[in-house]
N, C-alpha and C positions, 0 to 999 in steps of 0.2 A: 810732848817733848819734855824731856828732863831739866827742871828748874836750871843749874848749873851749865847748861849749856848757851853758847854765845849765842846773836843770831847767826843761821847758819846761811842767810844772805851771802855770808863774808866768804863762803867756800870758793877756791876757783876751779867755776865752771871748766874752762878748757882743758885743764890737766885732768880733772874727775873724766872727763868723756874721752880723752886720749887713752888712757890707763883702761879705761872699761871696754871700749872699741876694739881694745887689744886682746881683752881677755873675751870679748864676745865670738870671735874667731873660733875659738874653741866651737862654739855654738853653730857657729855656721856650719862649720867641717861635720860636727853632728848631724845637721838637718839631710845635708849631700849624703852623708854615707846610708845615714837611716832612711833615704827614702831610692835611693840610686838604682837600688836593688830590683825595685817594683816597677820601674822602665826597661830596664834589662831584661826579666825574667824570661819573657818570651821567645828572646834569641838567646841566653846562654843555657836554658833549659834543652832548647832544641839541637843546638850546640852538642853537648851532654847527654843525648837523649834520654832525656828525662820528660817521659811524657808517654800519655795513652793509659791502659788501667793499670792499677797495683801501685802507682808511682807518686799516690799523694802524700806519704809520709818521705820519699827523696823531692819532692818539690815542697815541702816544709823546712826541710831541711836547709835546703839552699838558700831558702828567702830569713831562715832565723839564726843559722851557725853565728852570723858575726854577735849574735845580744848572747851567746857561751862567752866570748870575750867581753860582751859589756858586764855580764856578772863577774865574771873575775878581776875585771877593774874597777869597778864597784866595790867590791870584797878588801880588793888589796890598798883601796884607796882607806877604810874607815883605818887600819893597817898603820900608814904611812901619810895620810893627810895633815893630820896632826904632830908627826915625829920631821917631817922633811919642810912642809909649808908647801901653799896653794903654788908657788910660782913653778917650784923644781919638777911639779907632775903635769903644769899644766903643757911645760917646753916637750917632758917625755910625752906627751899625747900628741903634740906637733909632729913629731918622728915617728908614732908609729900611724898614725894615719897616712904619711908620706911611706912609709913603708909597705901597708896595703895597696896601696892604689897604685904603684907601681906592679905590685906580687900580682895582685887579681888580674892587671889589665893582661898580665904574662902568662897566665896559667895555661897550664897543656892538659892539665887531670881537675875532674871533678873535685880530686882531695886536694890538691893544688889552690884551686879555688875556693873549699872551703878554711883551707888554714890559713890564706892572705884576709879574707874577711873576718877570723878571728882574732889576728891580729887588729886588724881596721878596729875592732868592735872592744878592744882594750880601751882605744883612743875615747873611742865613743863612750864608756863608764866615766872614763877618769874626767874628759869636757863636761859632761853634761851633769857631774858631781861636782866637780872643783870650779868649776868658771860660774856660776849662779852666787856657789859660797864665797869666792875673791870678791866680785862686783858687791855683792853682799855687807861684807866685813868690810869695804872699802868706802860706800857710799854715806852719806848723812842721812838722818830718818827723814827727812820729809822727801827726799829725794828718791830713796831707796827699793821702793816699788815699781816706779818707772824705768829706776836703772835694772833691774831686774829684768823687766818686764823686754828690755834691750836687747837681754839675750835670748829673749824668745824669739823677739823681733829677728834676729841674725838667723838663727836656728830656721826662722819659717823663709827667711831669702835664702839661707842654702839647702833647702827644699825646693825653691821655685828654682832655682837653679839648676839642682841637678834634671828636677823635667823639664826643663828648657833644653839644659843641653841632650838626654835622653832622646828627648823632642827631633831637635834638629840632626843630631846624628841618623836618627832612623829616618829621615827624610832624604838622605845622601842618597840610598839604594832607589833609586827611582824602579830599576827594574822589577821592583820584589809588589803581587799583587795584594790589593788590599785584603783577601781572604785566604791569603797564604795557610796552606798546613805546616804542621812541623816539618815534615819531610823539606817541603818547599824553603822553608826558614832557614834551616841547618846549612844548606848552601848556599844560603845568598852572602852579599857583605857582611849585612848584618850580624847574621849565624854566625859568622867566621869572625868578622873582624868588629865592627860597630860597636857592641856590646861591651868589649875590652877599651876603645876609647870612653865609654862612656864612666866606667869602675877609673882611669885611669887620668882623667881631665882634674880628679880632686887631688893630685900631687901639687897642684901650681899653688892653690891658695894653704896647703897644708904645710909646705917649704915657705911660703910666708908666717905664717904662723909661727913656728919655729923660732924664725929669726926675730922677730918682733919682742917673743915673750923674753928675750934678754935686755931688753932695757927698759921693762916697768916693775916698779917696787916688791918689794915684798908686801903679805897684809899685815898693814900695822897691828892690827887684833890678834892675828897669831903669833907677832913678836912679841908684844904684850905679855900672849901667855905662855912665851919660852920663857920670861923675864928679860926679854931686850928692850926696856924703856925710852933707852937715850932711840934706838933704832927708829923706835915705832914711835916717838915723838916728832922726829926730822920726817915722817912719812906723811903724819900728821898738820904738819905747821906746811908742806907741799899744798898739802890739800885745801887747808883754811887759814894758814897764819899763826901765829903764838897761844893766843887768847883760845881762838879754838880746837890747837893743839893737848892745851894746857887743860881743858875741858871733858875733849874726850879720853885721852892716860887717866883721869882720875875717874871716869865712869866706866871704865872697862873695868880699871883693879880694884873697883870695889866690889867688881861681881867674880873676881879670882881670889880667891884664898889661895894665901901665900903656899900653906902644905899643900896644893892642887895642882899650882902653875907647874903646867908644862906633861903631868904626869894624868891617864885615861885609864882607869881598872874599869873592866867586866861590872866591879861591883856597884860604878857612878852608874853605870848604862839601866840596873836591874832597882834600884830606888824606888820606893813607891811613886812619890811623885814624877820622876824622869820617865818610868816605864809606860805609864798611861799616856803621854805623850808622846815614847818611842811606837807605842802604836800605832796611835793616831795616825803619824805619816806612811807607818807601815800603810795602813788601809786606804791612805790618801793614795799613795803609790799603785794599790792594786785597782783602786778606783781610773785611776787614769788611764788606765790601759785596758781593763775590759771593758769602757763604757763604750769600745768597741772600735774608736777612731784608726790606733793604728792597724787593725783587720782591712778597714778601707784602703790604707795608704799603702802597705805594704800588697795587699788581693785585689786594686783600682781595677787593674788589669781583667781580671775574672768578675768584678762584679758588673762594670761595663759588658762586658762579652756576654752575660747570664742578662743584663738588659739591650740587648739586642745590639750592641756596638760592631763594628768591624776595627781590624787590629788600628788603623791610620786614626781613626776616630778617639781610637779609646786614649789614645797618645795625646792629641791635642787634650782628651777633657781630664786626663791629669794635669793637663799644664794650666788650665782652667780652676784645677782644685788647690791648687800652689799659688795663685793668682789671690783666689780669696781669701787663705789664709796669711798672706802678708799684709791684706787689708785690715781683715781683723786683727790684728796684733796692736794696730794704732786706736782702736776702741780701746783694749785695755789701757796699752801706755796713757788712755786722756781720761780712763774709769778708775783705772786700782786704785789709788790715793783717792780717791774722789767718794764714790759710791762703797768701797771694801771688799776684800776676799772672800768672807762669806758669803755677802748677799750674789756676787758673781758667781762664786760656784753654786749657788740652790739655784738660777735661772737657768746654768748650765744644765745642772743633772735633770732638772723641770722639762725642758724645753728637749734634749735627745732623747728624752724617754717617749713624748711626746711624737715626735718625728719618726724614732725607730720603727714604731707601733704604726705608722703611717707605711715607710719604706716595706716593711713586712706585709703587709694589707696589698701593696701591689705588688710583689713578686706572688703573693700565695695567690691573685688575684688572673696575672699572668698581663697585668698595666707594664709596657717596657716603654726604654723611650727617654724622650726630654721629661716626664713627671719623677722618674728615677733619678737624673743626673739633678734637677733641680731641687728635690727632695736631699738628695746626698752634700748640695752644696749648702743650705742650710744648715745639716749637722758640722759641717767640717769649718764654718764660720763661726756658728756658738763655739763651739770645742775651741777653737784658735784664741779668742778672748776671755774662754773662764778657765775652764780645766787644763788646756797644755801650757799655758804660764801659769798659775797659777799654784798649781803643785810646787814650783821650786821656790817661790815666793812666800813661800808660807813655811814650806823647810828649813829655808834659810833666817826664818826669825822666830820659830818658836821651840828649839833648844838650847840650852843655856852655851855663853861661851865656850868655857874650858870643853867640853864633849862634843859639840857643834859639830865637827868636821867627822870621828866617830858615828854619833846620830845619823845623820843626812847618807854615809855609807853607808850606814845599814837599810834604811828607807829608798836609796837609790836601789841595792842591789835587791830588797825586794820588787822594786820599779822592774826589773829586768826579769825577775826570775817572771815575773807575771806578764810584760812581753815574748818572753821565750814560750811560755805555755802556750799564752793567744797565738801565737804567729806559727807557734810547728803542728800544734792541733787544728787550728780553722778549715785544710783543704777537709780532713778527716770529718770535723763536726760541722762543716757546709755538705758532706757527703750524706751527713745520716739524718741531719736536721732539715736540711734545703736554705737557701737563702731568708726563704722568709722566717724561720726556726731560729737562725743566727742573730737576724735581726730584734726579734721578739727578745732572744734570750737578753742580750745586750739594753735593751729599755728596761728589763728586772731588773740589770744590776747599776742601772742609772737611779731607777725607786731607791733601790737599798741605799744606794749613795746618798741621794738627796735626805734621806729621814737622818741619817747617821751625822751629816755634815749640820744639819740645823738641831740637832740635840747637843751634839759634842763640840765644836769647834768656836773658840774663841776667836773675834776678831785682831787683827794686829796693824789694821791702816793708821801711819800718820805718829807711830810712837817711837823710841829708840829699842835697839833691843836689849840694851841693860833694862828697860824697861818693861818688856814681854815679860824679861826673864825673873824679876821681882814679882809681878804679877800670877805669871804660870806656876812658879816653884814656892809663891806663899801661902798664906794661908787664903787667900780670894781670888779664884780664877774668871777675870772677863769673860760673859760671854755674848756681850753686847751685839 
């Protein structure tokens, strides 16, 4: 902690978790729309007919269109993060989420359907960008992990959520058999109707959202570096009182230069020292997403089905996969500050590489079954307390203020372009590779991870991040 700082005992609790619960929403609305899609697929596919040969590059399609909108809200936020402040994009992603999920539940046309999901998938950049960095800029360092780690916490309940409800909707059509064909699918409720309530049930907490985000503050950090002192003082002294008001305005604007406040050139972002850092997350970014989790979450459906599942089945063990990673999420929130970032993410990238190599050993083996589904729930446990918190946690503190919200968009919308890859190629490279191909490939790039992450990556548990940002951008970088 930064000498100058009070004790931060004095912060009150109840406004910090009111203000962050708010912004964690965003996260939640993410979890639902990012995962919604992967309980659907099989009735709005059949729906659509979309299915049988030739049709794995339109059944990529379907399951990735919305992460085109998450890149370009990603894109538009590094943009407009910085010029407008965390609150005004985070209300615009309450609306257009409530936007999609009414449009998709409506749609008559395949393209129908893909343009309400790209809208959804705006919502989905601009949350999963902006609400990590608000709770972020908002929190105290010794706190600030956990709060973080909150909105994953959210993020993985509206996950379990949307297979919940996914779940239970597909339970309505009693008459539809457990080995249904497409044919058979396309006219049940299901087919017709199910599917649409299920894209269409995330309107209720998205119109929540909305309304909420107009009555918590702005982040005192970005008023800061608009130069609104008196602003982001009063947001300050909410948070902890005078003394620690008075503490953190002077440890912010020592790490803004006057000539800077408020103003991001291309040329801050390409600095020696910034750039090597702009990397870093770039790669943390692409790490998180081919170490292969969201292939599971989004393809649960087919990898089950390829381990011997029927459709009823495969349904519950999603909801079983949403199950444990809301578990895990409270391993972090009682680890990050505690044990650090690093060393969590090398268990992570150690232990899926580990497992993948296992999961691929019994599909290439022809082992189907409870040793697949139990095997699959292991990786999606690690994953849930190192790697899928963890990347924003670490985003969120080791760029310097003034570029902060620049940085983190450009690392998010790499985040997406490296989902959209995974997720529209998988039916194609599980075609030519086989499951157990996919899987093999996916523990390479957990190796590659893990060596890259314990060479290069600085620890940041437990410090301020005017403090990271002294450290990272002087002349001695942590790598404790």
């Amino acid at each position: 902690m930064h000498p100058t700082h009070p004790d931060e005992t004095q912060v009150h609790k109840a406004y910090l978790w009111t203000i962050c619960l708010v912004a964690t929403l965003g996260g939640f609305l993410f979890g639902y729309d990012w995962v919604v899609v992967g309980g659907a697929k099989e009735f709005y596919e059949a729906h659509f007919g979309i299915y049988g040969e030739g049709m794995e590059l339109a059944k990529g399609w379907g399951t990735s269109s919305a992460l085109i909108g998450c890149i370009i809200g990603a894109v538009g936020c590094s943009f407009v993060s910085d010029r407008f402040g965390r609150k005004r994009l985070l209300i615009l992603a309450g609306l257009l989420f409530a936007i999609s999920a009414v449009g998709t539940g409506l749609a008559e046309t395949f393209s129908q359907y893909n343009s309400f999901r790209i809208i959804g998938g705006l919502g989905m950049g601009i949350a999963l960008n902006v609400s990590p960095l608000y709770i972020s800029e908002m929190s105290p360092s010794r706190m600030r992990g956990m709060m973080v780690s909150v909105n994953q916490l959210s993020i993985m309940l509206g996950v379990l959520c949307a297979q919940i409800v996914n779940w239970r909707i597909s339970l309505i059509d009693t008459a539809m058999p457990v080995d249904a064909t497409p044919e058979i699918i396309a006219g049940s409720w299901n087919g017709l109707t199910g599917w649409r309530w299920m894209f269409g049930a995330e309107a209720v907490p998205a119109v929540l959202f909305f309304v909420l985000m107009f009555f918590v503050p702005e982040s005192a950090r970005w008023l800061m570096k608009k130069g609104r002192h008196e602003e982001a003082r009063g947001v300050f002294e909410k948070l902890g009182g005078k003394a620690y008001a008075d503490a953190e305005v002077a440890d912010v604007a020592s790490t803004l230069p006057k000539e800077e406040i408020g103003v991001v050139r291309f040329s801050d972002l390409i600095e020696r020292h910034v750039l090597k850092v702009l990397l870093l997350g770039v790669f943390l970014s692409f790490l998180q997403q081919w170490c292969g989790m969201n292939a599971v979450f989004y393809y649960a459906a087919d990898i089950f089905k390829a381990a011997g599942y029927n459709l009823k089945a495969m349904m519950l063990n999603i909801v079983v996969i949403g199950s444990v990673m809301v578990v895990s999420v409270f391993i972090t929130m009682a680890l990050v500050d505690r044990v650090g970032r690093k060393s969590l993410l090398l268990f992570g990238c150690g232990v899926l590489a580990a497992v993948y190599i296992a999961i691929g050993i019994c599909f290439h083996t022809g082992v189907q079954g409870l040793p697949v589904v139990l095997l699959t729930l292991i990786c999606v446990s690690v994953y849930s307390f190192t790697l899928a918190p963890l990347l924003w946690v670490i985003l969120s503190e080791i760029y310097p203020n003034r570029i902060r919200g620049a940085a983190i968009s450009i690392a998010a919308t790499a985040h997406w372009v490296a989902n959209f890859t995974l997720t529209y190629t998988f039916p194609t490279v599980n075609k030519q590779l086989g499951m157990s191909g996919v899987f093999w490939l996916f523990a390479g790039v957990c190796i590659v991870g893990f060596l890259v992450v314990r060479r290069v990556l600085p620890e940041t548990k437990g410090r301020t991040l005017e403090d990271i940002e002294r450290d990272l951008y002087g002349e001695v970088v942590s790598k404790d």
